[in-house]
mmCIF file of the N, C-alpha and C atoms, coordinates in Angstrom:
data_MODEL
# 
_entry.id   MODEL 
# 
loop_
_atom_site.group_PDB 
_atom_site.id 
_atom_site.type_symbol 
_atom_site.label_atom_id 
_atom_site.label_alt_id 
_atom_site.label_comp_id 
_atom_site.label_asym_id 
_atom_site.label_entity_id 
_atom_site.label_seq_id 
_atom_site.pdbx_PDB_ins_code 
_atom_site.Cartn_x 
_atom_site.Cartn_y 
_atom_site.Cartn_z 
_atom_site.occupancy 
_atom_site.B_iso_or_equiv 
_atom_site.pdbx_formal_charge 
_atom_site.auth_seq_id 
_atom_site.auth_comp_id 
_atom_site.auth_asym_id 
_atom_site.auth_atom_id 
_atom_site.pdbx_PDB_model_num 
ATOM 1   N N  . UNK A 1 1  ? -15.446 -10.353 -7.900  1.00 0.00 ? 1  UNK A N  1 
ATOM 2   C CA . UNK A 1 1  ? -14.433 -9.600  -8.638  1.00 0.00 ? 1  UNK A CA 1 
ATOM 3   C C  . UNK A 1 1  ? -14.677 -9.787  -10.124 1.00 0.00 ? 1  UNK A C  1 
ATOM 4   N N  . UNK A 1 2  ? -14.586 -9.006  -11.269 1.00 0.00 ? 2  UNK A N  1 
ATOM 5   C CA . UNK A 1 2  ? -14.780 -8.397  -12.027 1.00 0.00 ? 2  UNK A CA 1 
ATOM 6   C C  . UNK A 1 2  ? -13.782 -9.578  -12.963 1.00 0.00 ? 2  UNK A C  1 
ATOM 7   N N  . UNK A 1 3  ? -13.683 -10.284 -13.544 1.00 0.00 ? 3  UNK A N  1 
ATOM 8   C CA . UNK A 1 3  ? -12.689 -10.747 -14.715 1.00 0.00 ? 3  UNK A CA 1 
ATOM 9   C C  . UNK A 1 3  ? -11.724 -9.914  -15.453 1.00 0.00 ? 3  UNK A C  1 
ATOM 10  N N  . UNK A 1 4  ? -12.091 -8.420  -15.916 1.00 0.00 ? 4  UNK A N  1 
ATOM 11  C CA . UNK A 1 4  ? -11.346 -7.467  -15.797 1.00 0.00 ? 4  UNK A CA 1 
ATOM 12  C C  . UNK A 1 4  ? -10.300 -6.887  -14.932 1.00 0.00 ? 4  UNK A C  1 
ATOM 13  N N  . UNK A 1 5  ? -10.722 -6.875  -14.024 1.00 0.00 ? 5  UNK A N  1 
ATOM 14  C CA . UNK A 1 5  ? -9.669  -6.955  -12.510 1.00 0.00 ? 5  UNK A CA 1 
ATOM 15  C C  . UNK A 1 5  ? -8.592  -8.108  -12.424 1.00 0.00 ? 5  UNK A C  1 
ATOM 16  N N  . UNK A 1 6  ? -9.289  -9.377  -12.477 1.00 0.00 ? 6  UNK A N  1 
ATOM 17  C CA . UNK A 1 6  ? -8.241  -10.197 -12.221 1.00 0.00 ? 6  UNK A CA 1 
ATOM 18  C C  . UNK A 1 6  ? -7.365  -10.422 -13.292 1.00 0.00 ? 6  UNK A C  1 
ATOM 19  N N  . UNK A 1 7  ? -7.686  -10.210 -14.225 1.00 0.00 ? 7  UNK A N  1 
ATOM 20  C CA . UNK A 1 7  ? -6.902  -10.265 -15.599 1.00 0.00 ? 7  UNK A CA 1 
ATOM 21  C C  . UNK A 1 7  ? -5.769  -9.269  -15.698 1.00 0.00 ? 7  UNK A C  1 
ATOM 22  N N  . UNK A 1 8  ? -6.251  -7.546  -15.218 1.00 0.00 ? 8  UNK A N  1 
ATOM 23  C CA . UNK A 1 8  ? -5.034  -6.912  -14.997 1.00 0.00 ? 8  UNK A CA 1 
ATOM 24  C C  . UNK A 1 8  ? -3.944  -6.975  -13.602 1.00 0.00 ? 8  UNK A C  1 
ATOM 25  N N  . UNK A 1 9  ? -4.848  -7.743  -12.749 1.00 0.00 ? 9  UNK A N  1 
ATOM 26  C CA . UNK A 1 9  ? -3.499  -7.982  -11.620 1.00 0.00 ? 9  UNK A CA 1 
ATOM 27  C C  . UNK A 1 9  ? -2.812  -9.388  -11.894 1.00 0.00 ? 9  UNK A C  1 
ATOM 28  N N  . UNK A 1 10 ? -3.247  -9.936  -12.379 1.00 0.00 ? 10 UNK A N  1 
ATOM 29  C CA . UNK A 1 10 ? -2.695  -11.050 -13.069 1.00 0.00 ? 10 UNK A CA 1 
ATOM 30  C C  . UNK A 1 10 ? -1.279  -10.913 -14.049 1.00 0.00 ? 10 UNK A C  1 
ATOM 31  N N  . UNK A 1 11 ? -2.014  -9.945  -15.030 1.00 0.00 ? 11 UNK A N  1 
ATOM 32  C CA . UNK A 1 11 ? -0.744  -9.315  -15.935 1.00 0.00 ? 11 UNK A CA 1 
ATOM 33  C C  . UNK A 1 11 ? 0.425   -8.517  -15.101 1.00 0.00 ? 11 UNK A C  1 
ATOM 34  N N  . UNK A 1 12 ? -0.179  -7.647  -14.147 1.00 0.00 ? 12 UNK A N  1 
ATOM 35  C CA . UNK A 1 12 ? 0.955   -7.151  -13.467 1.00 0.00 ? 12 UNK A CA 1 
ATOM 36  C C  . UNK A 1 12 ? 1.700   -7.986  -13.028 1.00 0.00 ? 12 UNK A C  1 
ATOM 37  N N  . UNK A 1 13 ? 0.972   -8.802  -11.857 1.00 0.00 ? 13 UNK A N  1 
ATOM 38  C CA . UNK A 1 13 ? 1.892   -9.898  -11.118 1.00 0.00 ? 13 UNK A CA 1 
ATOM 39  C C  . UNK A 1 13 ? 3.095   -10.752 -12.402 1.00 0.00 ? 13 UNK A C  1 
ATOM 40  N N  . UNK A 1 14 ? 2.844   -11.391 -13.202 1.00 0.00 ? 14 UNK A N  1 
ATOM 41  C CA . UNK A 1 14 ? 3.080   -12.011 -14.619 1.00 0.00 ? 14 UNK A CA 1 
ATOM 42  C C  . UNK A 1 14 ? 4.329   -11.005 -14.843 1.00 0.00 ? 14 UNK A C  1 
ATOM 43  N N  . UNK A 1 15 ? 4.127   -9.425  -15.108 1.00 0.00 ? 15 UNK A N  1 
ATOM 44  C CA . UNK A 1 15 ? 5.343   -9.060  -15.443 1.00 0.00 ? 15 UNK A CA 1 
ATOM 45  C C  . UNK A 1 15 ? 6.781   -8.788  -14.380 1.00 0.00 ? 15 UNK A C  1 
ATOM 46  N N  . UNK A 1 16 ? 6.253   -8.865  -13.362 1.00 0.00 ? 16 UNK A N  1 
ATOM 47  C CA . UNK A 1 16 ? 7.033   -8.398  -12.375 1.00 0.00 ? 16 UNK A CA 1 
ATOM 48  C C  . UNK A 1 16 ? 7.811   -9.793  -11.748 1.00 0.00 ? 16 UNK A C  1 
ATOM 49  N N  . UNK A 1 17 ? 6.961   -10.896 -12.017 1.00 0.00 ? 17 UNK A N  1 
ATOM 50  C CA . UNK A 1 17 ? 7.620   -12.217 -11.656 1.00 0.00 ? 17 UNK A CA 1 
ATOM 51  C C  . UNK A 1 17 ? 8.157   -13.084 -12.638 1.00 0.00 ? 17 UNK A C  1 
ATOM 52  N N  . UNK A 1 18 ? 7.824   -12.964 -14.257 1.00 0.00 ? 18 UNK A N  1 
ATOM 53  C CA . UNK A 1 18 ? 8.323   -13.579 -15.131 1.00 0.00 ? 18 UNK A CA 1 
ATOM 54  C C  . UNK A 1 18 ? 7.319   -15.099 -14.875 1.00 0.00 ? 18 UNK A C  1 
ATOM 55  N N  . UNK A 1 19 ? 5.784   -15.052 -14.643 1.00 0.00 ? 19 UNK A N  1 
ATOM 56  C CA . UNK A 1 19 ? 5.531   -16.177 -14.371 1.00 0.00 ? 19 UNK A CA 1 
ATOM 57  C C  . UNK A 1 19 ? 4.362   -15.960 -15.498 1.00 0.00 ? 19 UNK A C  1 
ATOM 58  N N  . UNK A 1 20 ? 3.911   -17.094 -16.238 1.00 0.00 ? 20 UNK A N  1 
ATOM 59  C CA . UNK A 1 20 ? 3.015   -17.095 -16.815 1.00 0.00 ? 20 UNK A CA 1 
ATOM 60  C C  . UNK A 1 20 ? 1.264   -16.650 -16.387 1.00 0.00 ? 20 UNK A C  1 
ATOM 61  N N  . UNK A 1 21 ? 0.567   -15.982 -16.984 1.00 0.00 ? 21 UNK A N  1 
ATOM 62  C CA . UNK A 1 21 ? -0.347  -15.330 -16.136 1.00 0.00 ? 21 UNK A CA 1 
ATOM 63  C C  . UNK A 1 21 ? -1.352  -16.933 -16.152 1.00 0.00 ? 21 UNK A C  1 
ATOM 64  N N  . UNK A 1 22 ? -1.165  -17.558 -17.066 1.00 0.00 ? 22 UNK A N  1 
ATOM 65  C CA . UNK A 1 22 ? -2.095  -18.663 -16.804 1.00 0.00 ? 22 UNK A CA 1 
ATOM 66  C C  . UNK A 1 22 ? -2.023  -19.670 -15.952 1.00 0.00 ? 22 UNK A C  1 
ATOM 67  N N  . UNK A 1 23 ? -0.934  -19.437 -15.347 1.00 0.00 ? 23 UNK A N  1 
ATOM 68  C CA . UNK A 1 23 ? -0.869  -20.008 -13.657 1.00 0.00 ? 23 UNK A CA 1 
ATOM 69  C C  . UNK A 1 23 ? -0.602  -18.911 -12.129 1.00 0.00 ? 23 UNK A C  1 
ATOM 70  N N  . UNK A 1 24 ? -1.191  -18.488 -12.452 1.00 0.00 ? 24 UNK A N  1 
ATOM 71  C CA . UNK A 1 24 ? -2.143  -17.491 -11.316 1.00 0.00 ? 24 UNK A CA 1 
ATOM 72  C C  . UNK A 1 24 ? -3.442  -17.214 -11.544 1.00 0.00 ? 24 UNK A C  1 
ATOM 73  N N  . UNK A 1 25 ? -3.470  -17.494 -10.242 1.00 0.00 ? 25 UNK A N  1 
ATOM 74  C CA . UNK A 1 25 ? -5.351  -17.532 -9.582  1.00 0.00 ? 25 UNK A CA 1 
ATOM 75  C C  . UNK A 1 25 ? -5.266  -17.210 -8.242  1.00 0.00 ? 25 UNK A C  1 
ATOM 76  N N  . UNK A 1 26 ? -6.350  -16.935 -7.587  1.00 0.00 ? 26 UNK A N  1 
ATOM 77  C CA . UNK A 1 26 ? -6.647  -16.277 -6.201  1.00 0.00 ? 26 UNK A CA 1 
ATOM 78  C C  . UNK A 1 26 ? -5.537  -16.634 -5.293  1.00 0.00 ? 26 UNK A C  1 
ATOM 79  N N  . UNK A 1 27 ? -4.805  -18.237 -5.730  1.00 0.00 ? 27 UNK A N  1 
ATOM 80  C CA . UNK A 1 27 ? -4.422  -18.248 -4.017  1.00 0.00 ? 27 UNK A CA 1 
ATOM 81  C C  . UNK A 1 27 ? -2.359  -18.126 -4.716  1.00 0.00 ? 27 UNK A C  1 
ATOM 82  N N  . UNK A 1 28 ? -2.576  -17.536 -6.136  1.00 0.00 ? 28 UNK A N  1 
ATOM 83  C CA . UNK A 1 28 ? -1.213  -17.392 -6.127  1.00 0.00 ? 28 UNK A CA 1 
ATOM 84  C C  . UNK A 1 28 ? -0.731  -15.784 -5.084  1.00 0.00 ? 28 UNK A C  1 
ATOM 85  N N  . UNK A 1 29 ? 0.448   -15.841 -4.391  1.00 0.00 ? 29 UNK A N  1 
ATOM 86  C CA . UNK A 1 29 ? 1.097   -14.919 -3.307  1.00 0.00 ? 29 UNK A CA 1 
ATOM 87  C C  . UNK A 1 29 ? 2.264   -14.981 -3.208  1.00 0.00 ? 29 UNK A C  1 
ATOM 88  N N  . UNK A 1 30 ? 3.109   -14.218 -2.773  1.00 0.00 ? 30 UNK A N  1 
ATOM 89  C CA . UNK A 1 30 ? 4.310   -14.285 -2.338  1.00 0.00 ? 30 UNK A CA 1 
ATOM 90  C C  . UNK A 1 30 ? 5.224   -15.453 -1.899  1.00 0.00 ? 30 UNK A C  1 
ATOM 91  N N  . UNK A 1 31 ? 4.566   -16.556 -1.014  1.00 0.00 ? 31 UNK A N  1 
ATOM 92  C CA . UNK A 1 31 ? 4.467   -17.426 -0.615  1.00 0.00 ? 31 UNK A CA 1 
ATOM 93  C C  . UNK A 1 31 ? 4.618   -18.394 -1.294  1.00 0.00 ? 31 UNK A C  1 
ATOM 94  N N  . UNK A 1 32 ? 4.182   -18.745 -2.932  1.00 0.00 ? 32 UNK A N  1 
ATOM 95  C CA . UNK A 1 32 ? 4.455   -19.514 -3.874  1.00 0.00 ? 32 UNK A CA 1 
ATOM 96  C C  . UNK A 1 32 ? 4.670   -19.152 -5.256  1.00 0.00 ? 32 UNK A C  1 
ATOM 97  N N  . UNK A 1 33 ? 5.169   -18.065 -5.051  1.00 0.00 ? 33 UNK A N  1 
ATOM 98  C CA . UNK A 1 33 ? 6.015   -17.584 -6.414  1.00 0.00 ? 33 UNK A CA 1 
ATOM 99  C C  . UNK A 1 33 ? 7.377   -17.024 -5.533  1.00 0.00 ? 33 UNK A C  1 
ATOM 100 N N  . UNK A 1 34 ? 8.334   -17.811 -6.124  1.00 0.00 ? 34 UNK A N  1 
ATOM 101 C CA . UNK A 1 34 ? 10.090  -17.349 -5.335  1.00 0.00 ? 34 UNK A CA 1 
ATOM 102 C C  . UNK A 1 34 ? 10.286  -15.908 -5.941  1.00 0.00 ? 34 UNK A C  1 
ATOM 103 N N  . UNK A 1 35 ? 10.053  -15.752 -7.208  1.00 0.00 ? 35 UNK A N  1 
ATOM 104 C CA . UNK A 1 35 ? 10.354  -14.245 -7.580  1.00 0.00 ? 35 UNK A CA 1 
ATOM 105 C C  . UNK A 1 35 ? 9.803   -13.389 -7.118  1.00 0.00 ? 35 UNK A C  1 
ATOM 106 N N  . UNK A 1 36 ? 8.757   -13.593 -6.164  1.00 0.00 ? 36 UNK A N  1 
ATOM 107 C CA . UNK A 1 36 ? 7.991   -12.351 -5.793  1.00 0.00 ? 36 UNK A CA 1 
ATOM 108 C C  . UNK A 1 36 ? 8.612   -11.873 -4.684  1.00 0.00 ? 36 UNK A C  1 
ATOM 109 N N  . UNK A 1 37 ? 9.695   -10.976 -4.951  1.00 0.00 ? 37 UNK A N  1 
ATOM 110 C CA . UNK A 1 37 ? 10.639  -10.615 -3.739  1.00 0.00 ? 37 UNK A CA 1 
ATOM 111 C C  . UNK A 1 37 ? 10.170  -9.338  -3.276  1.00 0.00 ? 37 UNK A C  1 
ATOM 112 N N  . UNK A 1 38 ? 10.908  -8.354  -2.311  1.00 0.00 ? 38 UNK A N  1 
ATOM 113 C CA . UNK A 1 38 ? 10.260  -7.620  -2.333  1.00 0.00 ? 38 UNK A CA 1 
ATOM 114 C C  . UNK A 1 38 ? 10.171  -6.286  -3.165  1.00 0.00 ? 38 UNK A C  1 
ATOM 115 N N  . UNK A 1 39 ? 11.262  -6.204  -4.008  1.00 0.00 ? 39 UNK A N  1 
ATOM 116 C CA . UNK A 1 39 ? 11.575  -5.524  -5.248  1.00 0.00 ? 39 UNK A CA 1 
ATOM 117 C C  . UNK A 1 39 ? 10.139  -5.577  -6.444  1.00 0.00 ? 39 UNK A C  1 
ATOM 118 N N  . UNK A 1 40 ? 10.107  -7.053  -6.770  1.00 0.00 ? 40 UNK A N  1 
ATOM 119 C CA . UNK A 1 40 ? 8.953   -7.427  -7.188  1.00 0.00 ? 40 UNK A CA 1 
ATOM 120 C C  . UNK A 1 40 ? 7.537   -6.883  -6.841  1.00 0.00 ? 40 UNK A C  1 
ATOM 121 N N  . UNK A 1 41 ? 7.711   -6.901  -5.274  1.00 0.00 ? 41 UNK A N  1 
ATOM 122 C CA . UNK A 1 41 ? 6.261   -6.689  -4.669  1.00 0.00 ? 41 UNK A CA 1 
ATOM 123 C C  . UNK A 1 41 ? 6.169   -4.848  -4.475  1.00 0.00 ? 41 UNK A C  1 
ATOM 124 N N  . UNK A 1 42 ? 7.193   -4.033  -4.562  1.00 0.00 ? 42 UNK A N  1 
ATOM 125 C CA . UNK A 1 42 ? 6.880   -2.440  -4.850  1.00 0.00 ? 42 UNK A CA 1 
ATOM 126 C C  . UNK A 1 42 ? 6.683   -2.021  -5.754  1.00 0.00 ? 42 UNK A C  1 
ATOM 127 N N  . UNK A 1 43 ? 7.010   -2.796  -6.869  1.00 0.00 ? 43 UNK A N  1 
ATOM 128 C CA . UNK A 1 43 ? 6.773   -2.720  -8.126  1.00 0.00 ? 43 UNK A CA 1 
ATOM 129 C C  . UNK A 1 43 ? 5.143   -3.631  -8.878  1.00 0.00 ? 43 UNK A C  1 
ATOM 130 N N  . UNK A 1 44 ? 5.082   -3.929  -8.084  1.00 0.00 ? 44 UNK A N  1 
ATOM 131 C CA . UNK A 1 44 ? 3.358   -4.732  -8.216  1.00 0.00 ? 44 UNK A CA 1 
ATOM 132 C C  . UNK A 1 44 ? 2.512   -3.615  -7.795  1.00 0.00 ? 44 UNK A C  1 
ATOM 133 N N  . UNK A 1 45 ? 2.645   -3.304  -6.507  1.00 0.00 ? 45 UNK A N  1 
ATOM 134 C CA . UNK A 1 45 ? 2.423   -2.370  -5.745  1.00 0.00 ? 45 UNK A CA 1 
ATOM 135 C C  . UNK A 1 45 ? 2.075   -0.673  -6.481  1.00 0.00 ? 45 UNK A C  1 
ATOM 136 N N  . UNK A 1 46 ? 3.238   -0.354  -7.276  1.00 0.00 ? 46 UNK A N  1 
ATOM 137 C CA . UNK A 1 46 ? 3.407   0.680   -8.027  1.00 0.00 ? 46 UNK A CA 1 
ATOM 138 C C  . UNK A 1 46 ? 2.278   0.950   -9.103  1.00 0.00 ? 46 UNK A C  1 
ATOM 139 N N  . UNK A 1 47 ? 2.601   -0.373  -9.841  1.00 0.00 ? 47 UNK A N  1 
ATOM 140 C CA . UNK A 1 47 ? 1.551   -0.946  -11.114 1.00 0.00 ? 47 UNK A CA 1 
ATOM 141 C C  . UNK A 1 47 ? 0.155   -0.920  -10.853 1.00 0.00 ? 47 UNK A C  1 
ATOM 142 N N  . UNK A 1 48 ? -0.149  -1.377  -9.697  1.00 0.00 ? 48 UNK A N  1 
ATOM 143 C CA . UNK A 1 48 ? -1.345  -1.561  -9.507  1.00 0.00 ? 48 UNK A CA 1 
ATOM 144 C C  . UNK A 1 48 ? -2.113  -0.053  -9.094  1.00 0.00 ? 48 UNK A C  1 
ATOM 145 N N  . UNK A 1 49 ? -1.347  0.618   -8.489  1.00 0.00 ? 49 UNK A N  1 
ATOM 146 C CA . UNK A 1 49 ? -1.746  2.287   -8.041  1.00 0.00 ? 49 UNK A CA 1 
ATOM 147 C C  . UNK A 1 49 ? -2.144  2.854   -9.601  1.00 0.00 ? 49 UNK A C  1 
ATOM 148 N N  . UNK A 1 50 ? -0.723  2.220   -9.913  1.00 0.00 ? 50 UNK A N  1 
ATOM 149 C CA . UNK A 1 50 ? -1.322  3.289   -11.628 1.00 0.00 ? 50 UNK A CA 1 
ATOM 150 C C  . UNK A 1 50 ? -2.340  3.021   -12.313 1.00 0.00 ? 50 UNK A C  1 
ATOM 151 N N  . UNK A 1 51 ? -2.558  1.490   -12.392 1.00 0.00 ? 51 UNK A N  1 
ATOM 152 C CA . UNK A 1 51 ? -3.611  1.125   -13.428 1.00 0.00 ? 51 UNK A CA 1 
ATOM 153 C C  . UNK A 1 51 ? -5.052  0.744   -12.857 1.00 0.00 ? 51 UNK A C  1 
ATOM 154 N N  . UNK A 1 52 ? -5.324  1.079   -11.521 1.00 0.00 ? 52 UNK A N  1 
ATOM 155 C CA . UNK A 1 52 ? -6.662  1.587   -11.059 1.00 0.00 ? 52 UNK A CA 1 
ATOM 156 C C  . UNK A 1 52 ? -6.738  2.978   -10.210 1.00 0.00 ? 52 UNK A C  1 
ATOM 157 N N  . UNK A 1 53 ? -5.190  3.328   -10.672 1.00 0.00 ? 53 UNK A N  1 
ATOM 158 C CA . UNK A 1 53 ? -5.655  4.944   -10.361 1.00 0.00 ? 53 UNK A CA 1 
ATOM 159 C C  . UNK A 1 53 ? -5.893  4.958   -8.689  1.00 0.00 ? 53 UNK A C  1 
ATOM 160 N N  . UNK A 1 54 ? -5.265  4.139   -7.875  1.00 0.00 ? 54 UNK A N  1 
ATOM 161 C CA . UNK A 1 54 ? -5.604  4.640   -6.432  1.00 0.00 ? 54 UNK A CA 1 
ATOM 162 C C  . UNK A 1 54 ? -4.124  4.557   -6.028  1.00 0.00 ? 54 UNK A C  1 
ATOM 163 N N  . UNK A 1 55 ? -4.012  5.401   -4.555  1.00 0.00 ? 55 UNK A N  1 
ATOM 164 C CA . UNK A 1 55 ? -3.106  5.371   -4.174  1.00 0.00 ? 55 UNK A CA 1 
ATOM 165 C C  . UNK A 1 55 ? -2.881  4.514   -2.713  1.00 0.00 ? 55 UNK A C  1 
ATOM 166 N N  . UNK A 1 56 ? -1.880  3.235   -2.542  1.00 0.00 ? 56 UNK A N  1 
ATOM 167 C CA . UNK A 1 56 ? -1.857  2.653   -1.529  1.00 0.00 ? 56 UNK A CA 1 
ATOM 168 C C  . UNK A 1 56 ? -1.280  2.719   -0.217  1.00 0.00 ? 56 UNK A C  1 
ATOM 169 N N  . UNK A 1 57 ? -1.744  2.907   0.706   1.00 0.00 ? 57 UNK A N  1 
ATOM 170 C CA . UNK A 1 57 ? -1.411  3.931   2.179   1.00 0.00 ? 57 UNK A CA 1 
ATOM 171 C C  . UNK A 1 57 ? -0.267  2.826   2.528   1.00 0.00 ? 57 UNK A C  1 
ATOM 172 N N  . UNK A 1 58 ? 0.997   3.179   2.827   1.00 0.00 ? 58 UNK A N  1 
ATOM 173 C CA . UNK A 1 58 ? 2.558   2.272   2.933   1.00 0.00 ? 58 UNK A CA 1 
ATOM 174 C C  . UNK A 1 58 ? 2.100   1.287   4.262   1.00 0.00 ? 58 UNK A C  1 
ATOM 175 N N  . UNK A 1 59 ? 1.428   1.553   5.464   1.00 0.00 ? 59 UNK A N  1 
ATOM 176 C CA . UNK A 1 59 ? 1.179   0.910   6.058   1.00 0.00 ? 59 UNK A CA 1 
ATOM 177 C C  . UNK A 1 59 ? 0.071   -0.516  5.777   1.00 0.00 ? 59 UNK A C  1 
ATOM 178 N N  . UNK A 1 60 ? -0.392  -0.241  4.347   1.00 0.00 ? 60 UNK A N  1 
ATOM 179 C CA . UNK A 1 60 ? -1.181  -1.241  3.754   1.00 0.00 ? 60 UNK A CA 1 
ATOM 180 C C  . UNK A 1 60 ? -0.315  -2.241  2.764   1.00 0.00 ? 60 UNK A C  1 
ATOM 181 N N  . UNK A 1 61 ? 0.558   -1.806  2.161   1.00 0.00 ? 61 UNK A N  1 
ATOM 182 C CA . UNK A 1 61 ? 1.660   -2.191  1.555   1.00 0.00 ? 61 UNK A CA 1 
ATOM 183 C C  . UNK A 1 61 ? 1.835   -3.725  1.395   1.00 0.00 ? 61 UNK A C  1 
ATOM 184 N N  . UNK A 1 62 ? 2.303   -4.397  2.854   1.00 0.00 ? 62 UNK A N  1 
ATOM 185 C CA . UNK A 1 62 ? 2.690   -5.298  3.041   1.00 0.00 ? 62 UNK A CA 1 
ATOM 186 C C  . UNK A 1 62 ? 1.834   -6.388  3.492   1.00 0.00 ? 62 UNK A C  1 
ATOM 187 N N  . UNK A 1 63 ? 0.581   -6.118  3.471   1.00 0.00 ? 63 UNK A N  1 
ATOM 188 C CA . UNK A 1 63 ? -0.527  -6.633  3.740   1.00 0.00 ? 63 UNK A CA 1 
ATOM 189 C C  . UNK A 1 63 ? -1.495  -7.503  2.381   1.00 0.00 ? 63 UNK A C  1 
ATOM 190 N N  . UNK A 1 64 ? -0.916  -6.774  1.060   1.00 0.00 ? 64 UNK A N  1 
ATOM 191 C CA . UNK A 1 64 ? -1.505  -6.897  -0.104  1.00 0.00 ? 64 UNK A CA 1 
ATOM 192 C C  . UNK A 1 64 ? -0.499  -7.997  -0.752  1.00 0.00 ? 64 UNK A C  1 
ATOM 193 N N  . UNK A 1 65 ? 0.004   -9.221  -0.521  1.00 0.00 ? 65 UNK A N  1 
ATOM 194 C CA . UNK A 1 65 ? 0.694   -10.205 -0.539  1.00 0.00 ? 65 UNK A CA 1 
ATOM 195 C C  . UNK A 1 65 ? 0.146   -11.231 -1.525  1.00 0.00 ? 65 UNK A C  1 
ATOM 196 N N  . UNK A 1 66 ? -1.024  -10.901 -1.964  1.00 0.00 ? 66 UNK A N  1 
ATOM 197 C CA . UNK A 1 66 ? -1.286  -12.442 -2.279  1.00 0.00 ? 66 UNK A CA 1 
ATOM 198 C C  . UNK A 1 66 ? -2.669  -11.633 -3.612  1.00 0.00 ? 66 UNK A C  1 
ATOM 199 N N  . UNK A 1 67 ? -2.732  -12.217 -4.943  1.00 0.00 ? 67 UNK A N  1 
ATOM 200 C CA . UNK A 1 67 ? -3.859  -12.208 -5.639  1.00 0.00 ? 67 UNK A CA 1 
ATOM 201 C C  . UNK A 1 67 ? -4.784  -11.956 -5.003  1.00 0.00 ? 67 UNK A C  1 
ATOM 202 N N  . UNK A 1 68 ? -5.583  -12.701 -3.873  1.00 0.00 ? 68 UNK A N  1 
ATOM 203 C CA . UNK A 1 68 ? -6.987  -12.527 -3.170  1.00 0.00 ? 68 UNK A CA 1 
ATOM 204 C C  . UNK A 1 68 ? -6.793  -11.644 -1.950  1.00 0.00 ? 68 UNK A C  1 
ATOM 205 N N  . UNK A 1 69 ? -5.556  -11.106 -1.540  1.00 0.00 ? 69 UNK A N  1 
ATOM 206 C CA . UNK A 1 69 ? -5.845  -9.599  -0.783  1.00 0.00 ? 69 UNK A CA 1 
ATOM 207 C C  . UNK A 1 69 ? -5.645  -8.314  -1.627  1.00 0.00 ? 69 UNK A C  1 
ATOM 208 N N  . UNK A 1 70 ? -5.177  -8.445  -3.019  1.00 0.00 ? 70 UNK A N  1 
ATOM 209 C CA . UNK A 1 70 ? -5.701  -7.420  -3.560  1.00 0.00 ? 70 UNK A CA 1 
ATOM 210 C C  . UNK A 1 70 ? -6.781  -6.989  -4.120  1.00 0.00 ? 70 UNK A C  1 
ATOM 211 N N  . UNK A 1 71 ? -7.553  -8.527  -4.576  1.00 0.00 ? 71 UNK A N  1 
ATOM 212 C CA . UNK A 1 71 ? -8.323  -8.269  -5.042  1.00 0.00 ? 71 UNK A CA 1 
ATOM 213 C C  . UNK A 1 71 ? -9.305  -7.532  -4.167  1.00 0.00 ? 71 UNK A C  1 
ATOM 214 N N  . UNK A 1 72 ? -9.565  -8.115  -2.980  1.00 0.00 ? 72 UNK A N  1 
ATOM 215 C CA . UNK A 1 72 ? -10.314 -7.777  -2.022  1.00 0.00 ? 72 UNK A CA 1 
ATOM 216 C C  . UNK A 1 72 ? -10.435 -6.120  -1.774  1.00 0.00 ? 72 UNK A C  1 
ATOM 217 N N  . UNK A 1 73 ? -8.801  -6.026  -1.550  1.00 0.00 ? 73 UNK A N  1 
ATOM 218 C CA . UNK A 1 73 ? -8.744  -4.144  -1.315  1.00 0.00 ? 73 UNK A CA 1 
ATOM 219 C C  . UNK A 1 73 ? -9.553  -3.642  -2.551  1.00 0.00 ? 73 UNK A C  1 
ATOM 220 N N  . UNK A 1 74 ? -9.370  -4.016  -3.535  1.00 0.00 ? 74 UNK A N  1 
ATOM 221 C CA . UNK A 1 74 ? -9.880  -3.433  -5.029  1.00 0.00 ? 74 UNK A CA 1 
ATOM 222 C C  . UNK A 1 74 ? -11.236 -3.219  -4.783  1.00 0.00 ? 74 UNK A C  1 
ATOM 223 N N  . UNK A 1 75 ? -11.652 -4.339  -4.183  1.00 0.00 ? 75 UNK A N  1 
ATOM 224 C CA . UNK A 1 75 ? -13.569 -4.100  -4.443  1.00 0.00 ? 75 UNK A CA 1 
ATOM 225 C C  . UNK A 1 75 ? -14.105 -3.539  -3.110  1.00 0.00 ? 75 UNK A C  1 
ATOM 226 N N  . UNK A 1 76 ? -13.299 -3.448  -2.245  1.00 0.00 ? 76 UNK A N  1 
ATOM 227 C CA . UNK A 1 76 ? -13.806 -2.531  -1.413  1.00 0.00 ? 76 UNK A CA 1 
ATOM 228 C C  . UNK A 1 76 ? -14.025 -0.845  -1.193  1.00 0.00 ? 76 UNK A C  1 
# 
């Protein structure tokens, strides 16, 4: 993954959770950030469609939970 990439899902995640982006890395997720509710996570979700321009199929949605499963979708 691209440093570019992780830097802007980083920032997204960061605005949507109020968490500093310099403590997220691959294995930050839902799971260990409490703010990442699911309000949080359609709105990550949203952000991320816009700012690489793809659109995410709803049944994929809830699957993209964590820094390192988006990244993953990204480079595939």
């Amino acid at each position: 993954m691209s440093d570019i990439n992780f830097n802007k899902i980083s920032k997204i995640i960061s605005k949507h959770t109020k968490v500093k982006e310099e403590f997220i890395n691959l294995e930050t997720s839902a799971e260990t950030i409490d703010r990442w509710d699911s309000l949080a996570h359609i709105n990550i979700i949203v952000d991320i469609e816009k700012e690489f321009n793809i659109q995410i199929k709803t049944a994929k949605v809830g699957e993209l939970n964590s820094v390192k499963s988006i990244t993953q979708f990204l480079n595939k």
